[in-house]
N, C-alpha and C positions, 0 to 999 in steps of 0.2 A: 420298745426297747427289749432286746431279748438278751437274757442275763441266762445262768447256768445255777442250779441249787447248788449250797454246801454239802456237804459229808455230814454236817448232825441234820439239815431236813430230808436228807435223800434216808437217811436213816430212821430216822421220825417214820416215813412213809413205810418203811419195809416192816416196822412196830408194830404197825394194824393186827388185830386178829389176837396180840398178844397179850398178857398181864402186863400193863406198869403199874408203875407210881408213881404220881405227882406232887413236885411242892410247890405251894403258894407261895407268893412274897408276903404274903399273911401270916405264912407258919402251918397253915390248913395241908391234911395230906389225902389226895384221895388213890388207892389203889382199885384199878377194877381192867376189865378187858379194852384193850384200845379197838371202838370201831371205825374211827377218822380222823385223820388228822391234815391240817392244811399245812400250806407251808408258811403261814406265819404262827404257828403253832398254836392254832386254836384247834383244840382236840374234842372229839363225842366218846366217853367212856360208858360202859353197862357193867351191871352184878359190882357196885363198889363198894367198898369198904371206908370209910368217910373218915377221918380224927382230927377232932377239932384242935384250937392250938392246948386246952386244957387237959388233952389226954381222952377223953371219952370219944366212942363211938359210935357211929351207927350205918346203918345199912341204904345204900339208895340203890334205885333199878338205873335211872339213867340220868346222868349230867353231860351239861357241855361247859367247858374249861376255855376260858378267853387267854387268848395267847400272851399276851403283855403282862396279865399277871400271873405265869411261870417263873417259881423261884430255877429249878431244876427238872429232869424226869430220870427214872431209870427203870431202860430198856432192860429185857432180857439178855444175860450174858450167851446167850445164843446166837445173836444175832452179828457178833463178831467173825462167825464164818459167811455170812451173806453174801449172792453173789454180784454185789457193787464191788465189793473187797477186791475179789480176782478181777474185775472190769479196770479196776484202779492202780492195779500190782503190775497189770500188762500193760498202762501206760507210762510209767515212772520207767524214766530212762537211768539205767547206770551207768557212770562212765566209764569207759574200757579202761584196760593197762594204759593203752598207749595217750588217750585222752588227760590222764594225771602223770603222764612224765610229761608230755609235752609242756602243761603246764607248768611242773613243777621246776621245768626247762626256765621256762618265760621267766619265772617269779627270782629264780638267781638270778640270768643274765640280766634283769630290772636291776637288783641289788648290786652285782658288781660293777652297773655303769653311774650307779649313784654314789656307792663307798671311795671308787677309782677316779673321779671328777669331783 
């Protein structure tokens, strides 16, 4: 069966290479470099920065983060110019002038044959 990724895994992917951070459903946060990330969002981070839910922390070289227990992530705000973005802007059709009169045509002449009967 061939499906098509969303907009937060296709972005997950574009993530790689960068700083996030992660939250557990635990409450556990790890920040460190994304080196992988799948698309059911089991991720390899390096150089992280670890806090537990009691506030302390510590240092790890390398984990790997199982996807079902993702509370959240946050990407770098950089990655809102990514080029999926423009791939995604030139397929969103808008509808012309004349596509919202005609409508807006239909949606009266509907109403005046249902007020008039």
């Amino acid at each position: 069966m061939s499906r098509s990724l969303g907009i937060p895994v296709k972005l997950l992917h574009e993530a790689s290479g960068h700083v996030v951070t992660v939250e557990l459903k635990s409450g556990e946060l790890y920040r460190g470099s994304m080196i992988e990330c799948e698309d059911n969002w089991n991720c390899q981070l390096e150089s992280i920065t670890y806090t537990a839910k009691d506030g302390k922390t510590s240092q790890l070289e390398h984990v790997f983060i199982r996807g079902s227990k993702v509370r959240f992530m946050v990407i770098p705000d950089m990655l809102k110019n990514a080029p999926m973005f423009k791939r995604l802007d030139a397929r969103i059709k808008v509808p012309s002038y004349f596509q919202v009169i005609k409508y807006s045509v239909f949606v009266f002449l509907c109403a005046f044959v249902f007020y008039a009967f």
